[in-house]
C-alpha positions, 0 to 999 in steps of 0.5 A: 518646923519639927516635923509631927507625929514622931517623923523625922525632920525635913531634909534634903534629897540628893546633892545632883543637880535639876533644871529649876525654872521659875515657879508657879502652877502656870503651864511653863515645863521643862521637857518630860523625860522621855526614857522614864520607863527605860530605868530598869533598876531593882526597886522595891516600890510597889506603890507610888501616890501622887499628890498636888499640893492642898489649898494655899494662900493667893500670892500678892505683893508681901507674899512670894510664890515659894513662900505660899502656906495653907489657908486654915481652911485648906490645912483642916480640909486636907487632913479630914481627906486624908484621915478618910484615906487612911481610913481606908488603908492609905500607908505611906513608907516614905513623903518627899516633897517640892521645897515650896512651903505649900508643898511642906505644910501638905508633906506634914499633913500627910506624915502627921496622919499617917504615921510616916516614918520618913519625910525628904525635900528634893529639888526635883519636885519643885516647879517646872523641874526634870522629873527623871531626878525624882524617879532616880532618887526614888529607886535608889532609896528602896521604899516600897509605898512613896508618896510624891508631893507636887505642883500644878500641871506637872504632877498631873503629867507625872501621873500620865507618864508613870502609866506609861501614857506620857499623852494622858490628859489627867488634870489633878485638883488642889489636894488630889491623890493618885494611887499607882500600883506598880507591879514591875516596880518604879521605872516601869509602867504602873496601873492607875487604881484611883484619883482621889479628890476632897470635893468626892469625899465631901460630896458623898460624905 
């Protein structure tokens, strides 16, 4: 599928290799790593959203867990999110994405608002996956506002450790965003600024 809004197409990351366990947002994660803020690289990230996937369809005999896309609903509901994120400043350099088709469709969404001009699949953001891949990878594409586009509970652990609070509890709604400032850059601990949810904005719209 082309991507919208005049970005370019989905395409992979890097080639190296990631631990991928079966799918799913149940509770089954490979080990975090533990030395994410050991990885003191130059990087020009300075803003770091992070986001679980929006509303999918329930999985079922004729449908795969990866194969999952937004229900109607949930599509409509996120880009109405979005547009009130942006318009309240959201800008995004660069959109990478699990391969799971829940997380694509929301990537899309995302880059069709925004405008982003570039929008990656990598591996690293699948389920259950070693996340110090998707750290590495980062740094080394130099983007200064990246949105990292996930799963159920890890994008909620991702959040904690790129904090610098790998014990934070930080449970992250379907359609959630987080906004991480990172002053010292990706690799170093960040500043959580907001945890943004559909059911907030619509409860005070």
């Amino acid at each position: 599928m082309p991507a919208a809004g005049g970005t370019r197409p989905l395409r992979r990351g890097s080639s190296r290799q990631f631990l991928i366990t079966p799918s799913g947002d149940g509770p089954d994660l490979a080990p975090m790593p533990s030395g994410i803020h050991n990885l003191c690289m130059p990087t020009l990230t300075t803003q770091l959203y992070i986001i679980r996937h929006a509303w999918a369809e329930d999985p079922g005999p004729d449908l795969d867990d990866h194969a999952r896309p937004l229900t109607k609903k949930g599509r409509k509901r996120f880009e109405r999110f979005i547009r009130h994120l942006q318009s309240g400043g959201l800008e995004v350099d660069l959109i990478v994405t699990s391969p799971l088709v829940r997380t694509r469709e929301t990537a899309e969404i995302m880059a069709e608002v925004l405008g982003t001009p570039r929008l990656e699949i990598h591996d690293a953001l699948a389920p259950a996956s070693n996340w110090q891949g998707i750290v590495e990878w980062t740094i080394e594409e130099d983007a200064a506002r990246v949105a990292w586009v996930g799963h159920a509970p890890c994008v909620g652990r991702l959040v904690a450790l790129t904090i610098g609070d790998g014990t934070a509890a930080i449970r992250m709604q379907k359609g959630a965003v987080a906004s991480i400032r990172l002053d010292d850059g990706l690799g170093h601990p960040g500043e959580l600024q907001w945890l943004a949810t559909a059911q907030l904005f619509e409860a005070g719209s």
